[in-house]
Phi, psi and omega in degrees: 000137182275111178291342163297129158248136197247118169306024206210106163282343152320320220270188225202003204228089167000126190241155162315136186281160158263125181261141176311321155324294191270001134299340188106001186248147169252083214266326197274325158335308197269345164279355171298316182291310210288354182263337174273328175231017146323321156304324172270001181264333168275352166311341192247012191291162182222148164317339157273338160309136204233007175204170194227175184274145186155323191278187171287342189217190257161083145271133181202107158334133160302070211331143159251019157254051160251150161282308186229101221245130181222103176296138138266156191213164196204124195234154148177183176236180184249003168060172192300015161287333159336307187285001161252326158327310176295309183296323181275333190091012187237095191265007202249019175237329195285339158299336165298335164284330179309304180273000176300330198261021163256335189259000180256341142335287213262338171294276247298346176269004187076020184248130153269118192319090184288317175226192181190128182224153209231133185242133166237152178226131195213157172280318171220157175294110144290101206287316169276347147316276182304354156250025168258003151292297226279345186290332171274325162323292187301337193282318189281333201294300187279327162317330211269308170116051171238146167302063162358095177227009181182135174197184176225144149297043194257101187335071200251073183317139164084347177296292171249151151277158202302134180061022162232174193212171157209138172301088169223187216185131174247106160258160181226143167234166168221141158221154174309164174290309159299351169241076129290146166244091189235050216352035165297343177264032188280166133219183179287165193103281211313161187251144187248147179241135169233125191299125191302123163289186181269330222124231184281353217021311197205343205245167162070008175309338192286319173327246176353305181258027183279282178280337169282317171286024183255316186236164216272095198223125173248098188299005178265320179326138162309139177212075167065051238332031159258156172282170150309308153290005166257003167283311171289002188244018189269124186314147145333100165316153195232112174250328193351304181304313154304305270222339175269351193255332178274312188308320158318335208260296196225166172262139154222132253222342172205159159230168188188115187273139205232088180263197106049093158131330165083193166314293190317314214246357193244023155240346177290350155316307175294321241258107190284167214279007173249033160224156163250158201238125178264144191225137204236094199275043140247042172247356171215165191268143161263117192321136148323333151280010175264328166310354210235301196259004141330272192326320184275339196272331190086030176229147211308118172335302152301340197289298183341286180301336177284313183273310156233215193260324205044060181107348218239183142210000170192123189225128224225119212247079178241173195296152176305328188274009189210024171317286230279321197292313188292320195253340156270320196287348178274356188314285204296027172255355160102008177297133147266136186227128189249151153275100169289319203179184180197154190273149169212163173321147144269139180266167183282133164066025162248180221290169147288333168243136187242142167230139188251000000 
């Protein structure tokens, strides 16, 4: 059998095999990643992990001190912030955002985060790029105190341009079945407390690099004494740990990862449906990039609550006699914190959220 192949079938003239390599795929590349970044994926191993990376699947055992075991599961990508990564040159945080917006999902259910697998994608592998993702990945993998325990690489000549990639991320958590937290037990009187953000964390990028290509922005300027593209690169706060160390404590009866949509649209999620959430937006400060980029963007106060977290990156809905307790104990866990709000009857045909 002739093992060449020609687009001319006449011809008689031997042609060069083709290697997967000069296809554009790079095999010995992606084992070079997968060898790079095994140390950082056992930093984050847990006691239930029964494999390490490398194999076709990730075994992890059920802790058995649950009675009644309820898996949680979470997906997301990290959006266009990416294109800035790229533009800055800066990969060694954006994966930390990648597992916050999965593992900051699934706490709000009362759950903890067990593992996590991370799929990256690129046109050609770039091997020291990548591991310095997969390096944020395992970082964000120990804020959360979840396992690395798998992912994939895949080499797509022709996909992406040159010197870009993507990102998306699965986490699975477990809680007992009796402590979900799934607000229903919310009712009015109760107070919402809001956790301080990091910044944009993850959300409103399409925004953000909207209004900077609009205006004369030198992402190198001091901003409070960071440049301005490590105010935009700043990873996505990881609450999980506090926030699993107050559930040990105290009952809190709802949560809200305050992504994509902002305060307006991600506490009305919790909210059961004869309630309203009133919200007092001059009880917390609002961060100085945000107030920047108001300003710059020209927009609107509401657009504002919509689009982003402004400062609030987690909000959290507990009985009243038990705020001032909740709030000092998340201080010593070093969370900044506010009183926000409060829950009240809905009246007919009023919003699920009133902002005062």
């Amino acid at each position: 059998m002739n093992d060449h192949y020609s687009n001319n079938p006449n011809t008689t003239d031997p042609i060069t095999s083709l290697s997967y390599r000069e296809a554009g795929v790079d095999i010995d590349a992606g084992d070079r990643l997968v060898q790079n970044i095994k140390p950082f994926a056992k930093r984050t191993l847990r006691p239930e992990v029964l494999t390490g990376i490398g194999g076709f699947g990730a075994l992890f055992e059920i802790s058995k001190n649950y009675r009644d075991p309820v898996l949680v599961s979470g997906t997301d990508g990290v959006g266009t912030k990416l294109k800035l990564a790229f533009q800055l040159n800066k990969h060694e945080s954006i994966g930390i955002d990648l597992v916050a917006m999965s593992v900051n999902d699934i706490l709000v259910l009362g759950a903890e985060p067990l593992f996590f697998l991370d799929y990256f994608a690129c046109g050609k592998l770039n091997v020291d790029v990548a591991t310095l993702v997969v390096s944020g990945i395992a970082a964000g993998c120990e804020q959360a105190g979840c396992a690395l325990i798998g992912g994939e690489t895949a080499e797509m000549p022709g996909m992406y341009p040159v010197g870009e990639y993507d990102l998306a991320g699965f986490a699975v958590g477990i809680v007992e079945k009796t402590q979900i937290i799934d607000g229903t037990k919310i009712g009015p009187g109760d107070v919402i407390i809001g956790l301080a953000s990091s910044g944009a964390h993850s959300n409103g990028y399409s925004l953000i690099r909207s209004i900077i290509a609009s205006h004369p922005v030198d992402l190198t300027e001091d901003f409070y004494g960071r440049s301005l593209g490590d105010v935009l690169m700043t990873p996505t706060r990881i609450y999980v740990k506090p926030l699993l160390a107050l559930l040990k404590q105290f009952p809190v009866k709802g949560m809200a990862h305050i992504t994509g949509g902002g305060l307006i649209e991600n506490l009305p999620r919790i909210l059961p449906a004869h309630t309203s959430a009133v919200l007092h937006k001059n009880t917390w400060t609002m961060p100085p990039f945000f107030h920047w980029l108001q300003q710059l963007g020209n927009i609107d106060e509401a657009e504002m609550l919509r689009v982003f977290n402004c400062g609030i990156g987690m909000a959290i809905v507990v009985s009243a006699d038990q705020a001032d307790a909740v709030m000092q104990h998340l201080h010593a866990a070093g969370e900044t914190v506010w009183c926000i709000g409060e829950i009240t009857e809905r009246a007919t045909g009023q919003s699920a959220i009133v902002v005062k």
